[in-house]
N, C-alpha and C positions, 0 to 999 in steps of 0.2 A: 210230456216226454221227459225220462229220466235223462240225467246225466250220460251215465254208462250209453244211453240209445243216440245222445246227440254223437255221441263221438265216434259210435259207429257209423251213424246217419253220415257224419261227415266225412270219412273213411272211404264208405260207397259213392259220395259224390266226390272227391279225389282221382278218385278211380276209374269214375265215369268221363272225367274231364277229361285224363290223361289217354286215355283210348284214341287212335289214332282217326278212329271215322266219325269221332265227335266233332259238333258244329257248334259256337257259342249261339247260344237258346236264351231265352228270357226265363222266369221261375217258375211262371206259370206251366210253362212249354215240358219243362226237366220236372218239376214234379209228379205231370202227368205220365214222362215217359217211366221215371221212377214206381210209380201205383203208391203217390206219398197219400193216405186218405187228407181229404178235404178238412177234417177236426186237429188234423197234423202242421197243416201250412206257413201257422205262423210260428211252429218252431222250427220248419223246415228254413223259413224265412230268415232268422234269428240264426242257424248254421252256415248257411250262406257268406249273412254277413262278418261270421265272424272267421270263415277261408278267405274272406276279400281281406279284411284286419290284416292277419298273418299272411298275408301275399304266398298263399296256397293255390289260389287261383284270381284271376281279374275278372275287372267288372267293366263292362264299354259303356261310353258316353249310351250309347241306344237300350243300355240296361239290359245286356245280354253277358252273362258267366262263360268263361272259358280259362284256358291257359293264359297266365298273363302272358306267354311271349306270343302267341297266335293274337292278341290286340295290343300292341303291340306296334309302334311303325320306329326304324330308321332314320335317321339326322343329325345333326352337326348342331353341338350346343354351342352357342355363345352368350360366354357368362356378362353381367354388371359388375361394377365394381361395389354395388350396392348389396348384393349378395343373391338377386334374382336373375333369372338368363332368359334366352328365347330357344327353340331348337327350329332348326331350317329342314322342312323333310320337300325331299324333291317332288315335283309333281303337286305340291300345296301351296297355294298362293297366298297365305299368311301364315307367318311364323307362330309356333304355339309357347306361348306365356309359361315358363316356368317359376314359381314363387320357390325364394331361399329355402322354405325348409323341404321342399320336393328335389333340391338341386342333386343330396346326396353325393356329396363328395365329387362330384363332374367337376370337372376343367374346363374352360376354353380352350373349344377348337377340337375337344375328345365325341369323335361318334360315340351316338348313344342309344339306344331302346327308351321310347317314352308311349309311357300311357296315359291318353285323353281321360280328364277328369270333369271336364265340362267343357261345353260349344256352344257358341249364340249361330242364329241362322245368319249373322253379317259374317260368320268367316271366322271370329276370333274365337281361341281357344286355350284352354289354359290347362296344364299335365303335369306330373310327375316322371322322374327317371327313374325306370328301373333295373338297367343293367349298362355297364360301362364298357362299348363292345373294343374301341382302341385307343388308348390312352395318345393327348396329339401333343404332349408336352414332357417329352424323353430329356431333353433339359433344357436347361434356365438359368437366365442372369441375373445377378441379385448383390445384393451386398451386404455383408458378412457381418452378426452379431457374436462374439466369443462371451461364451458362460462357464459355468465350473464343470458341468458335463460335457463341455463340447464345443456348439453355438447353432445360431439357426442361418440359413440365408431368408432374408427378406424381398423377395421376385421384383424387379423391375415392372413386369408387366402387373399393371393395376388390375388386369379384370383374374389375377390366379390369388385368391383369397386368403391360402393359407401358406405360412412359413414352413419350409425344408429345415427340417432338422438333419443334423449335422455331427453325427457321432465322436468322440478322440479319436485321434490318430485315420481321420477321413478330411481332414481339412485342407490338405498342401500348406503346414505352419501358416495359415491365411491370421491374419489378426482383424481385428475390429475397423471399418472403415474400407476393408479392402472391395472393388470388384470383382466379384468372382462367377464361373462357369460354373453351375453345379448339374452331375446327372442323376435322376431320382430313380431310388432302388426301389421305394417300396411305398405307395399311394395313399398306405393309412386307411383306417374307417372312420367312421363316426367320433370314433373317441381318441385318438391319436391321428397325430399331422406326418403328412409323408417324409420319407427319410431319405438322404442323400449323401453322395460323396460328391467333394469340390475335384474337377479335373483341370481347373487352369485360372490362374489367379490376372488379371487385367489390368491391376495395378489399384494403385489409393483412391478412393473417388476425386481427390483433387487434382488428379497427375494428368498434364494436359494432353488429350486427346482420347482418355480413358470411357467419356461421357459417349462419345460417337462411336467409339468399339463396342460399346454396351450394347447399344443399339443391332448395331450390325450383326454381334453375335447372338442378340434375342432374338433378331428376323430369322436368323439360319442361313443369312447371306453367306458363302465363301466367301472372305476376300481376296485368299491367296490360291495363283495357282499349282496342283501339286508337278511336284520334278517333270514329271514324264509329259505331262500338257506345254510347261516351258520347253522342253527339249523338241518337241512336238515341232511349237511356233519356231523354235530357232533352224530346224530345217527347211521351213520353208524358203524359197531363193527372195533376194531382195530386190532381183530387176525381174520384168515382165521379160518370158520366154520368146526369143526372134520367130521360134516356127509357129507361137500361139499367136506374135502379131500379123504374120505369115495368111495366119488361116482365117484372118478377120478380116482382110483384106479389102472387102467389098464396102464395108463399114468399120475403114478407118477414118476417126472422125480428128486426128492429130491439127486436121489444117483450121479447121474450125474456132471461130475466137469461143473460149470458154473459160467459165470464171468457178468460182466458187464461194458462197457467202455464208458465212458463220461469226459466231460469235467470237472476239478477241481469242478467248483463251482455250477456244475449240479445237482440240488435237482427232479427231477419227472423224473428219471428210467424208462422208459417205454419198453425199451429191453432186452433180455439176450441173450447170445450165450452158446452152448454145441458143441463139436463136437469128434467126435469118428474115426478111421482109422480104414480099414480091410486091413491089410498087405498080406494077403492070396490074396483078391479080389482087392483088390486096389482099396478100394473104401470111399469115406468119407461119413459120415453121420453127415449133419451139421442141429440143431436143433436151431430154431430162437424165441426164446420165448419171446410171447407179454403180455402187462399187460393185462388182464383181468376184462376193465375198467365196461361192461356191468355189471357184477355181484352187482354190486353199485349203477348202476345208470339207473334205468327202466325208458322205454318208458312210453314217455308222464308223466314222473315224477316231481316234481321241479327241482331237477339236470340236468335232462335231456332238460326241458325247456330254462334251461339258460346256458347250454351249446350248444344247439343250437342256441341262441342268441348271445354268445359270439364266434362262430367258431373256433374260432383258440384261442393258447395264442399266448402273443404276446410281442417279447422281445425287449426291448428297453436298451439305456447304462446303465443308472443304477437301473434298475427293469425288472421284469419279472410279467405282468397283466395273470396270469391263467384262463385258462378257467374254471378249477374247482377248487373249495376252497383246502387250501393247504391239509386239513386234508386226502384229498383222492390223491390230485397229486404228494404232498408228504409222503404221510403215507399208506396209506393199498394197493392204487392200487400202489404204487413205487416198485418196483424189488430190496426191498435195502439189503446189504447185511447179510446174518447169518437169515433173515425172510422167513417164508412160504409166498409164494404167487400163487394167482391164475393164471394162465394163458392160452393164446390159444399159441398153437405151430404149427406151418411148419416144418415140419420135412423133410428132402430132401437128397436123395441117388444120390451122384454127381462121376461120372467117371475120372477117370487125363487127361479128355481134356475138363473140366470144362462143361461138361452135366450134364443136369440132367436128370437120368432115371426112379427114381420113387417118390413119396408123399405122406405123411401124416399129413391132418390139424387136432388138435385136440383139448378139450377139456383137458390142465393137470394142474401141481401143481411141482412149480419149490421153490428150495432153490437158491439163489445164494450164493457163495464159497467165494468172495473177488470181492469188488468195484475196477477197475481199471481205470486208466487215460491214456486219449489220449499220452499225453508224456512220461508216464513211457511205456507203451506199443511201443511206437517208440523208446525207449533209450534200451530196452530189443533185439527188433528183429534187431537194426540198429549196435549195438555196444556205443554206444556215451552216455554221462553222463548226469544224469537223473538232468536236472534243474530246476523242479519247487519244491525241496522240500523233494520228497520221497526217503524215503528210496529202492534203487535197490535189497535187500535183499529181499525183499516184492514178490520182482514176482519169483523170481527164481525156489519156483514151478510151477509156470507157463507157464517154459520156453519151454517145448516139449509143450504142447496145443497150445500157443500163437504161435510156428515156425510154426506149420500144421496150423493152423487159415490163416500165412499168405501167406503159398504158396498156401493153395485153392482161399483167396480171388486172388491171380494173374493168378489163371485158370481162375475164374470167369469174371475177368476182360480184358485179352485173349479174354476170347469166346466173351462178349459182342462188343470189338473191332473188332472182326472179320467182325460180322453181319453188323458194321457200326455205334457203339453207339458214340455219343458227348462228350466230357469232358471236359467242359470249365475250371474249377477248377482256380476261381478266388480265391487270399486274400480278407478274410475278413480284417473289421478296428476294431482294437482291441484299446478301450481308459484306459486310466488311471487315477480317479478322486482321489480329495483330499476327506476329509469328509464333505465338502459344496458342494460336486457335480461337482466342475470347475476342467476341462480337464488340467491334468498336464503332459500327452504327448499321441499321437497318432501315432500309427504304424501297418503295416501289419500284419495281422496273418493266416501263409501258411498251407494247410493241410496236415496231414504227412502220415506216411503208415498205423496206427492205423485208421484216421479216413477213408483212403479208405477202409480200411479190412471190420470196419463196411459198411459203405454205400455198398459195394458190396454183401454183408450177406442179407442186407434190401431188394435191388432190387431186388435179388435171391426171398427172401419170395414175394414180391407184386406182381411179374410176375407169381408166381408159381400160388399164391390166385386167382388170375384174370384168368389164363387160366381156373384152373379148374372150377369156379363159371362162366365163362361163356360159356363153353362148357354142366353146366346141365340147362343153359337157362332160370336162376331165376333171377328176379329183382335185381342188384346190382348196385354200385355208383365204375366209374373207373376213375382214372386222366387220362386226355387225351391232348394229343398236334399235332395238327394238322399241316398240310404241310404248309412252309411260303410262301407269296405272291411271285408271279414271277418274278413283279417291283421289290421289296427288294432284290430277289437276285440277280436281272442283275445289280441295284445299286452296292451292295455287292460286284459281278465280279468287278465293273467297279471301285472301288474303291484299291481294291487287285488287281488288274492288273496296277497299279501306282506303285507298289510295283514291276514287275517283277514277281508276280504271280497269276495261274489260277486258275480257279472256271467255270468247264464245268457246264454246265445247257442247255439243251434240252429244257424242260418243266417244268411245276409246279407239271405234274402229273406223271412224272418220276424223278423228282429229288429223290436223296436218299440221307439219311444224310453222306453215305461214303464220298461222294465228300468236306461235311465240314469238315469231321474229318481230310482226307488228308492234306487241308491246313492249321489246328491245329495244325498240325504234320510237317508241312514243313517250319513253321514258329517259332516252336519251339525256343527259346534261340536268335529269331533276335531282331533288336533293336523298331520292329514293332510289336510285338507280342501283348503286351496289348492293344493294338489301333484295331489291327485288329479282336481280340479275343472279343472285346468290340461292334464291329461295327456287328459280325458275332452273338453275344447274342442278338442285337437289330433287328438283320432283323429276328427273330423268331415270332414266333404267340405267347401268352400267354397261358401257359398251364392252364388247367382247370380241374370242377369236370364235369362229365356227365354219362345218363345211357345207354347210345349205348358206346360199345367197338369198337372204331375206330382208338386205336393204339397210340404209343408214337414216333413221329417224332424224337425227341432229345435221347432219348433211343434205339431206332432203335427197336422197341420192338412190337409186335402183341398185349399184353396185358398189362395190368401196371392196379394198383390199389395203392391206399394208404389203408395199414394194420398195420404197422407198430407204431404208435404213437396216442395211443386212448386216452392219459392224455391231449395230447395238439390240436389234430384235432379231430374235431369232424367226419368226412365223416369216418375215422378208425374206430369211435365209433358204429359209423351205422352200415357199415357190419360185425363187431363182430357181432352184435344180427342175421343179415340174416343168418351169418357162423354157431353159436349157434345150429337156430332154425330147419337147414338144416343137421347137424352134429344127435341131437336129434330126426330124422324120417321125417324128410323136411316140405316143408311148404306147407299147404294145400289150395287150389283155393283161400279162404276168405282173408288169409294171403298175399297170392299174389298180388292178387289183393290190397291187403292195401300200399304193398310196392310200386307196380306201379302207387299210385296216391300220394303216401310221396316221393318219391324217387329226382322227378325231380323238386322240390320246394328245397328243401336240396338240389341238386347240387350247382343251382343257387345261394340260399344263401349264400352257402359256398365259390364259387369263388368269391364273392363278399364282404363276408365279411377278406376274403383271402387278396386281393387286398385293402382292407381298413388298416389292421394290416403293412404291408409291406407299404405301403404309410407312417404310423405313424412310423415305424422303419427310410425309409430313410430318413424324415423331424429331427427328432429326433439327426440321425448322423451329415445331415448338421449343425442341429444350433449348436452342441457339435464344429463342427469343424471350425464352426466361430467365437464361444468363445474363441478356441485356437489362431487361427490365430489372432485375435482383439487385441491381447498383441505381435505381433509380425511383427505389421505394420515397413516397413524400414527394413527388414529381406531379405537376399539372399538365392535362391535354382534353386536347378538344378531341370532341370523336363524334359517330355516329353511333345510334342505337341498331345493331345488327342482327340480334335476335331476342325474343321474351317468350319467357316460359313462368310455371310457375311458383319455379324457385329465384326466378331474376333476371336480369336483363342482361344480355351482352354487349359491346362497346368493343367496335374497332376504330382503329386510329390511323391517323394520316400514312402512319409506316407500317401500315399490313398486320400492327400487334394486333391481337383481342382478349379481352379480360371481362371479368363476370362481375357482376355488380350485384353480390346477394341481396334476396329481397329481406333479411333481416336486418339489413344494414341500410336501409332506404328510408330517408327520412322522419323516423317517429311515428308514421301512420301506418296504418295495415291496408297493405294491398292487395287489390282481390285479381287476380287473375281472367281474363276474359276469353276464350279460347276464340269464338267467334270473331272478334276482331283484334287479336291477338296485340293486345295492350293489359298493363297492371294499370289500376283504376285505386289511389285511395278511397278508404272508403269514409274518413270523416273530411280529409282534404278535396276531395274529387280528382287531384292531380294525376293527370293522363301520361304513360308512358307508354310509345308506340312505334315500333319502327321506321325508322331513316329519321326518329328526333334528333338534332342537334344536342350534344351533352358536352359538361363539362367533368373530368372525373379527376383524381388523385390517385396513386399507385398506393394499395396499401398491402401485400400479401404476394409473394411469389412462392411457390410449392414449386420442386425443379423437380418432384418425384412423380408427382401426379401430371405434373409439368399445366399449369393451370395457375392464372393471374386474374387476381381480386382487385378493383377499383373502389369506390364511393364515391359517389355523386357529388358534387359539389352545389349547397343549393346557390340561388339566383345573388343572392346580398353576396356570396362568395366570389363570384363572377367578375 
C-alpha cells in the first residue's frame, strides 16, 4: 500500500470513528466492517497505530479503537512531588498510576480525562492524561523570585511542579523573598510554564506570622469575615429571649447542677453535662446539653451561608479561624458559665451495666453552674495536684457529681468495649510559642480521664440521636466509617506478625473491629505500641458525613451521627434544624423532600471541607516543628524507628517530631529493603533495622519548604 492510500485509509478510519453509532471494536472486527482485503491488514494495522501516535483516535486496555474521549474515564489527579501522580475515578477501587511523562501539564487536584494504558487483573493500573477538564488551582502561594524580565513565583505547595511566571508590571512591586498570592492567567504547555499576576503580597518570609498565613491562604481557608456576615452576628441579641425561655418551659433545665469542661483556653462551649442518680433504682440520668446554635442562625440565612462555606473551624497552633464570628461562638451560642442559654438536650436513663434504657431529645434552657477544666477535673477525681493554676477549692463542690460523672463514663466505656469499639487515643502535640509566634518547646499532650468522661457523654448522645432519627426514617446527615480494605489488613497482619503478633481476618466482610481492639490491647505498654497503633490508624477508611446510616466501623457502633458541636461543625448545625422541626410536629412531604435534595450536597461538602481544615492543621504543625528543630541542627535524641521504606527509615521522638534517616546516609553498607517484614537489612553487615527499634539519631537537615527533617543514625561506639 502506497503512501497517498495510507492516508486516505486513515481518513476513512477517522471518519468511521467519529460517527455517532460507532462502538470501539478491536482490528480484526473494523477491518472486516471496512472490506480491508486480508493481504492489506498489516498496513491496515501499521494506520491504526500510527492514529493512536497522533492521538487521532484511542486505544483501550482491551485493544479495542475508538474516540479517545469515548475510553476515556473521569477523575481527580493527584500529583507527587516526584513528578508522577495517581488519578481517583469514582466507582474504582484503586487509583490509576500516572508516570511523569503522561502527567501532561495536570495539577493537583485538576479533574481530568485519563486513558488506561495498562491493567493487571490485581486492580492496578497505569494511564495517561489526556485532557484537562477543570483546572483546581485558580491560585497559589509561593514566594517571589525577581529577574530582569519580571520573576517567577515558586508554589508553596510541593506537589504543583512548575513555577508561575510573573510578567513586569504584574508583580504588586513584590521583590525577592516576599510571600506572595498569585492568580494564574494562563496554564502553559509543554514548553512554557504558566503565567500569573501577584494579587496580594503577605509579607517577607521572615515576618512573624507570615509562615501560618501562607498556609491558610494556600488551603483557601477564609479567615476573615466579610462586612455583612459581622453586621449579621452583631444583630444577633446577647441575652436569651423571656418568651423563648417562656416556651421551653416544660424542660427548663436552669435548676439542675451543670458544668462544663474544656480545655484552659477554650472560648466556644458548645456542651454541658448534668447528671442525676436514683439510689432506689440505680439508675443515672445523664443529660447532655448542646448549644442551641440553630436559634441564631436560619436556613439559608447569611450566617448560615458562610458557615456552610466554612464547614468546620479550624484550629491551628496559634489561632483558632471559626466558623462563625466570635459574637455568637463565643457569646450567646457558648454555654458560658452563670448565663441562660438555649439548648437541645439528650437526656438518657442509663442502667450499672452502662445501657441505655430510655431517651429524651429536647428542646430546653440550661444555666451552667461553674466552667471547669480538663486538668482540674483529673486532679479532683485522680487525687494529684492541680497544675495549671486553679485553685483545687474550686471544685470541691463538685466532688460527688464529678465522682458519679466518672464512674458512669467507665460503664459507658465498658459497654462500648464490649461490643468491640477502637480507642486509639494518640497524644496530641502541644507547642509553646514566644510573642512572635516561634516554637519555644514542643511536647506531647496525653488525654486524661476528664477528657474520656466527656468524649464518652458525647458518643453516648450521637449514638442515641442517630438511632432514634433513623428509626423514624427522616432525611438526616450521620458520620459514617466504613470497613477497611482487605489488602490493608493482611498488610496490617503481616506487619504485626513481625512483632510475634496476630490479627485474624477471614474476610473484609466479616472482619469486626474486635480483632483490632484485641491487639490494642495486647500491645499495650510494648516498645511497639506507637508504630503499630499508627500503622493500625492508617490501614482505616476515612470516616465521613453521609445520608445512608451504614454504621461506624471504628466505634463498633450501628448508628453514629455528629450532634454534639454546632458552633464549630456545621453537619451538627444541620440536624439541630431537622431534630427542631421533628421535635415541633415533624416534617411534612415539602419539608422532606427539601432535606432529601440539601442533604447529600452538605455531606459531601462537608467531608471535604473536613479534610481541607485537617490538611491545614497537620502542614501548620509540621512547619511549627521545623522551626523548632532548625535551631537545633547537631542535637542528639533518642527515638523510635516509626516507619521503613525503601528510601529509609523514619524516627519519631519523645516530642511527637519525626525525621527521615536516608538510607544513603546509613552507615557505609548497602541496604536492601524487605517489604515482607518491613526492615532494611545490610547486606555485607546484616544489620537489621525494623520498626519500634530503639535509635539513637542526630538533627542534620531541616527543609521548612518541603517542611521535612533529616537525622543520621548514630552508630553504637557513638552511643
Amino acid at each position: 500500500m502506497q503512501e497517498f492510500q495510507k492516508e486516505r485509509l486513515a481518513k476513512r478510519i477517522a471518519e468511521l470513528v467519529r460517527d455517532p453509532i460507532y462502538r470501539p471494536m478491536r482490528a480484526k472486527d473494523m477491518a472486516a466492517l471496512m472490506g480491508i482485503p486480508k493481504q492489506e491488514r498489516r498496513d491496515f494495522q501499521e494506520v491504526l497505530e500510527r492514529l493512536v501516535s497522533e492521538d487521532r483516535i484511542g486505544l483501550s486496555v482491551g485493544g479495542r479503537y475508538g474516540r479517545r474521549e469515548n475510553l476515556t474515564q473521569e477523575g481527580v489527579f493527584h500529583a507527587n512531588p516526584r513528578g508522577f501522580g495517581f488519578v481517583t475515578i469514582e466507582g474504582r477501587e484503586r487509583d490509576v498510576f500516572i508516570p511523569a511523562e503522561q502527567v501532561h501539564q495536570a495539577m493537583d487536584g485538576d479533574i481530568v480525562r485519563v486513558l488506561l494504558i495498562r491493567e493487571e487483573e490485581s486492580g492496578t493500573a497505569e494511564g495517561q492524561i489526556t485532557q484537562i477538564l477543570t483546572h483546581a488551582n485558580r491560585t497559589l502561594v509561593g514566594t517571589y523570585r525577581k529577574n530582569k524580565t519580571g520573576g517567577f513565583v515558586l508554589p508553596d505547595n510541593q506537589k504543583i511542579l512548575r513555577n508561575i511566571h510573573i510578567s513586569q508590571g504584574r508583580d504588586l512591586h513584590a521583590v525577592s523573598g516576599h510571600k506572595v498570592v498569585a492568580e494564574i492567567t494562563s496554564y502553559g504547555d509543554g514548553r512554557s510554564n504558566p503565567e500569573g499576576e501577584i494579587t496580594e503580597i503577605l509579607g517577607h518570609v521572615s515576618d512573624p506570622g507570615v509562615d501560618i498565613l501562607s498556609i491558610i491562604r494556600d488551603s483557601g481557608i477564609p479567615e476573615r469575615f466579610p462586612r455583612d456576615i459581622m453586621e449579621a452576628a452583631a444583630a444577633v441579641p446577647e441575652t436569651v429571649p423571656e418568651e423563648e425561655i417562656a416556651r421551653r418551659a416544660r424542660h427548663d433545665f436552669r435548676a439542675l447542677p451543670t458544668v462544663t469542661i474544656d480545655g484552659e483556653d477554650a472560648k466556644d462551649l458548645d456542651d454541658a453535662v448534668s447528671l442525676q442518680y436514683d439510689e432506689t433504682r440505680q439508675i443515672y440520668t445523664l443529660y447532655v446539653h448542646i448549644a442551641d446554635v440553630s436559634h441564631y442562625v436560619a436556613e439559608h440565612g447569611l450566617l448560615d451561608q458562610e458557615a456552610l462555606n466554612r464547614g468546620t473551624s479550624v484550629y491551628l497552633v496559634d489561632r483558632v479561624i471559626p466558623m462563625l464570628p466570635r459574637a455568637l461562638s463565643n457569646g450567646i451560642c457558648s454555654l458560658n458559665e452563670g448565663e441562660d442559654r438555649l439548648a437541645l438536650s439528650c437526656v438518657m436513663e442509663i442502667d450499672g451495666k452502662g445501657s441505655i434504657l430510655s431517651h429524651e431529645i429536647c428542646e430546653s434552657v440550661i444555666r451552667s453552674d461553674k466552667r471547669l477544666s480538663y486538668h482540674g477535673v483529673h486532679a479532683l477525681i485522680t487525687g494529684e495536684e492541680c497544675s495549671n493554676g486553679e485553685r483545687f477549692t474550686d471544685y470541691l463542690p463538685y466532688r460527688t457529681l464529678l465522682q458519679r460523672m466518672d464512674s458512669l463514663s467507665r460503664l459507658l466505656r465498658g459497654r462500648r468495649r464490649e461490643r468491640g469499639g477502637i480507642d486509639f487515643a494518640f497524644p496530641e502535640t502541644r507547642f509553646l510559642l514566644d510573642e512572635k509566634g516561634q516554637v519555644q518547646d514542643i511536647f506531647p499532650y496525653e488525654r486524661n480521664e476528664a477528657h474520656e468522661m466527656i468524649e464518652d457523654f458525647m458518643l453516648a448522645a450521637n449514638e442515641t440521636v442517630a438511632e432514634d432519627f433513623f428509626w423514624q426514617q427522616l432525611p438526616f446527615l450521620y458520620r459514617v466509617h466504613e470497613k477497611p480494605e482487605r489488602e490493608r489488613l493482611q498488610a496490617l497482619a503481616h506487619a504485626v506478625g513481625g512483632f510475634g503478633h496476630v490479627l485474624r481476618i477471614r474476610n473484609s466482610e466479616q472482619i469486626h473491629p474486635r480483632e483490632l481492639q484485641k491487639l490494642l490491647l495486647e500491645i499495650r505498654g510494648e516498645p511497639e505500641e506507637a508504630v503499630l497503633k499508627a500503622m493500625t490508624l492508617r490501614s482505616m477508611k476515612k470516616a465521613r458525613y453521609a445520608t445512608e446510616c451504614i454504621g461506624h466501623f471504628g466505634l463498633a457502633a450501628r448508628y453514629y451521627t455528629h450532634f454534639t458541636s454546632p458552633i464549630r461543625r456545621y453537619p451538627d448545625l444541620q440536624i439541630h434544624r431537622i431534630i427542631k422541626e421533628a421535635l415541633r410536629g415533624g416534617l411534612r412531604p415539602k419539608r422532606i423532600a427539601h432535606y432529601e435534595r440539601l442533604l447529600p450536597a452538605v455531606a459531601d461538602r462537608s467531608s471535604m471541607l473536613e479534610r481541607r481544615a485537617e490538611e491545614a492543621e497537620r502542614e501548620v504543625e509540621k512547619l511549627k516543628k521545623c522551626q523548632y528543630m532548625s535551631s537545633r541542627l547537631g542535637r542528639e535524641y533518642d527515638g523510635v524507628i516509626s516507619g521503613v521504606t525503601a528510601h529509609g527509615i523514619y524516627v519519631g521522638l519523645p516530642n511527637t517530631v519525626e525525621g527521615m534517616v536516608p538510607v544513603r546516609e546509613m552507615d557505609g553498607d548497602y541496604y536492601l529493603f524487605r517489604e515482607e517484614t518491613l526492615e532494611l537489612v545490610g547486606e555485607r553487615s546484616g544489620r537489621r533495622y525494623r520498626l519500634g527499634d530503639r535509635v539513637r539519631v542526630v538533627v542534620t537537615n531541616v527543609d521548612r519548604l518541603s517542611r521535612t527533617i533529616d537525622f543520621r543514625l548514630l552508630p553504637k561506639e557513638e552511643k
